[in-house]
N, C-alpha and C positions, 0 to 999 in steps of 0.2 A: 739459739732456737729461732730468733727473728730472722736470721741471716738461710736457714733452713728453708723457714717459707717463702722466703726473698727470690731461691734458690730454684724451689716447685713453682712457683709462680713467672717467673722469667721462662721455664721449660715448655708450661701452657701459654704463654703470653700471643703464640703465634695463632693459637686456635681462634683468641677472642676477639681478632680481627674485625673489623667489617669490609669485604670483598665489593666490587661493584656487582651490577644486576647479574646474577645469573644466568645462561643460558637455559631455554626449558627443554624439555625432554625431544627426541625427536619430532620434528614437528611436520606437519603435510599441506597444512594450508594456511596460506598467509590472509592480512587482513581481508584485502581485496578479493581475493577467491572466495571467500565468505561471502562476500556484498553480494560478487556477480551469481555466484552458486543457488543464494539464497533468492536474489531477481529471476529466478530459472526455475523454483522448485519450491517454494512459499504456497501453501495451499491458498491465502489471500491473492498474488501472484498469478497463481492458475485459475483462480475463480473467476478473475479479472482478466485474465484471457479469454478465457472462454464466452465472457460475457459479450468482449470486440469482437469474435470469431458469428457471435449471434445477430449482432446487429450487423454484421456485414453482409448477410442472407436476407435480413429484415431491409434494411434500405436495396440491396441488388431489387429485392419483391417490389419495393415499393416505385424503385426507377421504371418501372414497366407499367405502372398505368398508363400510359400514352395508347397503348394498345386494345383493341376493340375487345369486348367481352363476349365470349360464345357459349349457349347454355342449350341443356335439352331441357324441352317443355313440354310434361302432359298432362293433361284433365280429362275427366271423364263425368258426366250426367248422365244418368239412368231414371228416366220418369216414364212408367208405361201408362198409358190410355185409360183416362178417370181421376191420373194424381196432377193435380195443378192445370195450369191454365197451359193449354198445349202452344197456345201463342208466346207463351215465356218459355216453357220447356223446347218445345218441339220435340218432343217424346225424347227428352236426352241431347245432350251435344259432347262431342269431344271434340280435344286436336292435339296433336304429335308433331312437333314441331323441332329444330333446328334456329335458334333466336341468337342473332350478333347485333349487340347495345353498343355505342360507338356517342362517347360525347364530343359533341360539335362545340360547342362554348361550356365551360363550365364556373366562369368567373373566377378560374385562376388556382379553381381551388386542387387541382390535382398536381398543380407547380408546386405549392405549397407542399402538399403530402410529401413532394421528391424532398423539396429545403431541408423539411423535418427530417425525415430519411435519414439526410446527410449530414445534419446534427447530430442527430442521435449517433452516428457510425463515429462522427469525430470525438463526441460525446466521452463514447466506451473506451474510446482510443486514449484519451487525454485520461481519465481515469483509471484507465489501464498502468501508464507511465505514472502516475502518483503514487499509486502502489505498490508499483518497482522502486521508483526511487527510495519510498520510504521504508520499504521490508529490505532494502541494502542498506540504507543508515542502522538500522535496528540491529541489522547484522555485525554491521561493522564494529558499532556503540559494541555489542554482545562482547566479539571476536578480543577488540582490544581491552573491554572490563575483564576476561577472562588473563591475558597477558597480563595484567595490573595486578590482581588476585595470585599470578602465579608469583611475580617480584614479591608481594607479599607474604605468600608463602614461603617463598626462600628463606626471607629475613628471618621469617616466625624461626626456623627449623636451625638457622645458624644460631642465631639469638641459643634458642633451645642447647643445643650443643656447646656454645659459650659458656650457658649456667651451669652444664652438666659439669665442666669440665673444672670449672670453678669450684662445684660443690666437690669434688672430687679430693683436689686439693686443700676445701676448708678442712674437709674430712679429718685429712693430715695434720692439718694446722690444728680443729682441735683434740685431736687422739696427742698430740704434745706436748697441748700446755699453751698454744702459742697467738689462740682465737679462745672464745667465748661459743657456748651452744648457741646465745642467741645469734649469732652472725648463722651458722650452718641453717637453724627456721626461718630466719629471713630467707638466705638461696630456694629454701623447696618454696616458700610461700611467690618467691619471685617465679619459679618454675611453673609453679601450680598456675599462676597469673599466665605467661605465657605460653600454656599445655592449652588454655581455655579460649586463648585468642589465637591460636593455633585452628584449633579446632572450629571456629567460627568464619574462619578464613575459608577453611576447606569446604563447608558446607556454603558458602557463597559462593563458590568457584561453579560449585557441582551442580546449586540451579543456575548460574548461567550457563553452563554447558550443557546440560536440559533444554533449556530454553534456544539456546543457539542449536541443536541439533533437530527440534522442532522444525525454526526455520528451515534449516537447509534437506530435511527430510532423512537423516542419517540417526544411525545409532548415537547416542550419547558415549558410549564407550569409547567407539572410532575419533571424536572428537581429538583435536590436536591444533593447535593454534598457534603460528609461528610471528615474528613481527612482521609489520608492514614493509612492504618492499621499496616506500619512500621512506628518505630520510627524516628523522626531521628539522624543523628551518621555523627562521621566523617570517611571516608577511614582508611582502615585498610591496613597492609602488605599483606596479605591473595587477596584483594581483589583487588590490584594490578595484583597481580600473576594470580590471576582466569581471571580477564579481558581482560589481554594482548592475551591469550589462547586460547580466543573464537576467533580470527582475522582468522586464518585458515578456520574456521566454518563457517564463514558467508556467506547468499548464495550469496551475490555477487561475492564470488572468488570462489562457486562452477558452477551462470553461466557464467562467465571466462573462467572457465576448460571447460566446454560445448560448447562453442566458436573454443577454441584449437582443442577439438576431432570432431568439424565439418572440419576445416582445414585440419585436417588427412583428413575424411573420402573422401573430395573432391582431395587431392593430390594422394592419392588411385586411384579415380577414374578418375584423368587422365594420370595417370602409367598405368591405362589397359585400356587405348584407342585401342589398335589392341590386347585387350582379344579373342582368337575365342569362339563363341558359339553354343550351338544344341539345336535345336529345336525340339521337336517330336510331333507328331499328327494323331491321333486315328479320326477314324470318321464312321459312322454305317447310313446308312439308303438307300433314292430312290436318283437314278440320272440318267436319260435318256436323249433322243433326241426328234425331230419329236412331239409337241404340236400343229400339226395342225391335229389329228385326234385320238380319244381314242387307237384306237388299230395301231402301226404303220405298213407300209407298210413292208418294211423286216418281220415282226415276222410273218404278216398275208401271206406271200409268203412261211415259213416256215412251216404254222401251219394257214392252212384257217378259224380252227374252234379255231382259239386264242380269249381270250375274254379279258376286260380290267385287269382282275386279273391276267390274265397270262402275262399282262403287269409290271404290279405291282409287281411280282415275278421277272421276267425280271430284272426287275428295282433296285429289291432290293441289299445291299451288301454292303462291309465292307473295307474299307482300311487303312493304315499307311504310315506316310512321316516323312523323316527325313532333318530336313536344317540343314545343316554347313555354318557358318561363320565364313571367318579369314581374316580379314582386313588387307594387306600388308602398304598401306600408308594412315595416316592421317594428313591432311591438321594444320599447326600449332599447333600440337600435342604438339611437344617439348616446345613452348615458353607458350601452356596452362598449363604444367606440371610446368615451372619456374615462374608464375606466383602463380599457386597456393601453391608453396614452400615460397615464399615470403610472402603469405599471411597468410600460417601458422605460420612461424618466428614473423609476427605481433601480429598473436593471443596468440602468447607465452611473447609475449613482455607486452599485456593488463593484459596475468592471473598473471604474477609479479605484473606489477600495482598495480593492482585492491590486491591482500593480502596484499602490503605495504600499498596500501590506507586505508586498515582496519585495520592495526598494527598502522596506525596512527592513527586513529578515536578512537580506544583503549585510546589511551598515553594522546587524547584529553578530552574523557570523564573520564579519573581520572585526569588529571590538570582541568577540570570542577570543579569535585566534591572535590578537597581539597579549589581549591578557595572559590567556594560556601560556604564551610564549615566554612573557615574563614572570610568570609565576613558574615556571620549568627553571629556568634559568635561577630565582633566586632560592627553589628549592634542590638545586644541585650547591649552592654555595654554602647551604645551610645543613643538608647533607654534610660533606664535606670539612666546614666546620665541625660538624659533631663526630664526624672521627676521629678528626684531632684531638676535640675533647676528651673523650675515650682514652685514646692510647696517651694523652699526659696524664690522664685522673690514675689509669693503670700503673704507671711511672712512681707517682706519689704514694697513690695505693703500696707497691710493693716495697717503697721507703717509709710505711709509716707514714705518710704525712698527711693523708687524708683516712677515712673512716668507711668501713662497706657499704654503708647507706648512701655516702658519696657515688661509690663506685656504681652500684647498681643505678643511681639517679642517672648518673654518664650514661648508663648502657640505657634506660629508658628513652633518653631523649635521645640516642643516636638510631633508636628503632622508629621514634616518632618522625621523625627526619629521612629515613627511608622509607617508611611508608609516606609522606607528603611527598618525597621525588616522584613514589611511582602515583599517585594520584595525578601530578601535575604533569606525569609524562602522557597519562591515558587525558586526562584531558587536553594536552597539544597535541595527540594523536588524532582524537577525536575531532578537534577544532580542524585541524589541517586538512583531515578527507573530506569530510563536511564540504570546503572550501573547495577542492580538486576537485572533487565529484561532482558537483554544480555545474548541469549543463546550460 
């Protein structure tokens, strides 16, 4: 009878296999079309477009102070004969006017407005790309946890088929005589175990692929996520050197700097707190007195046969005014000025930070990416060991020489061991783009 199940078990032997990673189903998009898909179509993304798209209206507007201001201007007083003092009235005055304001000195300050402008546009800009880059890591991170999840799956589903296949022939084995019941409820309760982290898998998978389809604006269903179209590899010398070099580059330590040159532009601008200014002011059209009758009384004492055009005429005409301003004393001037020196100091003190913080996220994501490297690499050995393990426990197994609790121990750690490969693959996956995609 032993030589029986020896018999069914050598016939299944080929099923209980461990295969390396499966291929996933047809797939459309690889990691990086994810990244860029999702920098394209990311509603944070677009928001942040949108946002640079506003301030580039905003500073074009504000580059154009340089140019004169032209307004129409009109007032009207109505005071008829008896209200007020006709020497302040003059029964009424109006004027209709054409007025072009044009600053002659303004202490720098309409420079500044442009500065600002152009911060705020680089601002949006730099923000903008922060947002990209990092709704493409997210993507990516998504893209390859979902590939990780699928390997996973795999295993789950072979695993699964292994036990069936197994229970199959316990079946046989005990319908003979030649197993015990309790070997057959250990397989379902091994089953049951693996139905449950089956099922755990799947439901991980399906919010990341929720979540990733967020990003890239797609249906979830359409989802399909192929490998990355780099290989993978371990760090190199080279790749050190390029990495540490982008730290300058990143816009967080360009909006830093934009921080710093707002601190300028504000200790600037209370350094010319007692700036003098001129004003100048053109202005062309009607301005009289006396609206309580078309034709006033003076012109009609002048000119009996005056008519309203001769009013109008009258009326018409052109002037210029010039304002100076020179502020001798401003209230707390001096402690605004020590104030906003201190808070430039500060902002110089963030744009260090902020480059050291990214010479260190450097140093961070290549100690990433060697560890990953090596943990890939020592979980492909230990994979691989646990194959072995497997198919000699099976070996013994089918001579008697070990016990089914053995064997299933074999088949658990060779599942623990695929699922560590594919963790340790998604995380050198992940370490490596991270690294490549660093501009």
């Amino acid at each position: 009878m032993r030589a029986i199940v020896a018999c069914l078990i050598a016939v299944g032997a080929c099923s209980w296999g461990v295969p390396g990673v499966a291929a996933g189903p047809s797939d459309t998009l690889s990691v990086e079309d994810c990244a860029a898909l999702a920098r394209h179509r990311a509603p944070a993304v677009v928001a942040a477009d949108l946002a640079r798209q506003a301030a580039v209206f905003e500073s074009a507007a504000v580059a154009r102070n340089r140019r004169p201001e032209l307004a129409f201007v009109g007032r009207a007083l109505v005071a008829p004969k008896g209200f007020y003092d006709p020497v302040i009235t003059n029964l009424g005055e109006y004027e209709t006017k054409l007025v072009l304001d044009y600053a002659v000195l303004d202490g720098g300050l309409r420079a500044r407005a442009r500065a600002r402008g152009a911060l705020d546009l680089e601002q949006a800009r730099l923000e903008a790309a922060v947002q990209g880059r990092d709704v493409g890591l997210q993507a990516a991170d998504l893209a390859i946890q979902i590939l990780r999840l699928g390997e996973v799956e795999e295993a789950h589903r072979q695993s699964l088929d292994w036990i069936g296949r197994l229970s199959l022939l316990m079946r046989g084995a005990v319908r003979a005589g030649a197993r015990s019941t309790t070997d057959s409820v250990r397989i379902a309760l091994e089953r049951a175990t693996g139905e449950t982290a089956l099922e755990t898998t799947l439901s991980a998978r399906r919010t990341a692929e929720i979540d990733l389809a967020a990003l890239l604006g797609i249906s979830p269903d359409s989802i399909a996520v192929r490998a990355p179209d780099f290989p993978i590899r371990p760090p190199a010398a080279e790749d050190s050197i390029r990495i540490l070099s982008t730290a300058p580059r990143q816009p967080e330590v360009a909006l830093a700097r934009i921080e710093e040159e707002r601190g300028r532009l504000d200790l600037v601008e209370a350094r010319r707190t007692l700036a003098p200014t001129v004003d100048l002011s053109l202005d062309a059209g009607l301005s009289g007195a006396d609206l309580t009758s078309t034709v006033p009384e003076d012109l009609r004492a002048t000119d009996p046969d005056a008519t309203f055009a001769d009013r109008l005429r009258r009326d018409l005409g052109a002037s210029a005014s010039i304002n100076l301003r020179a502020p001798i004393i401003s209230a707390g001037a001096g402690q605004r000025a020590r104030g906003k020196r201190i808070t430039l100091e500060a902002a110089r003190v963030r744009s260090a930070a902020a480059l050291a913080g990214q010479e260190k996220t450097a140093l961070e994501i290549m100690v990433r990416w060697r560890y990953a490297s090596r943990r890939l690499e020592a979980a492909r050995l230990a994979s691989a060991g646990a194959e072995k393990n497997l198919l000699r426990l099976k070996s013994l197994y089918t001579g008697g020489a070990v016990q089914l609790l053995d064997l299933l121990d074999g088949r658990r750690v060779d599942q623990e061991a695929r699922q560590a490969l594919a963790e340790a693959r998604e995380e050198s996956r992940s370490a490596q783009f991270r690294a490549e995609d660093r501009p």
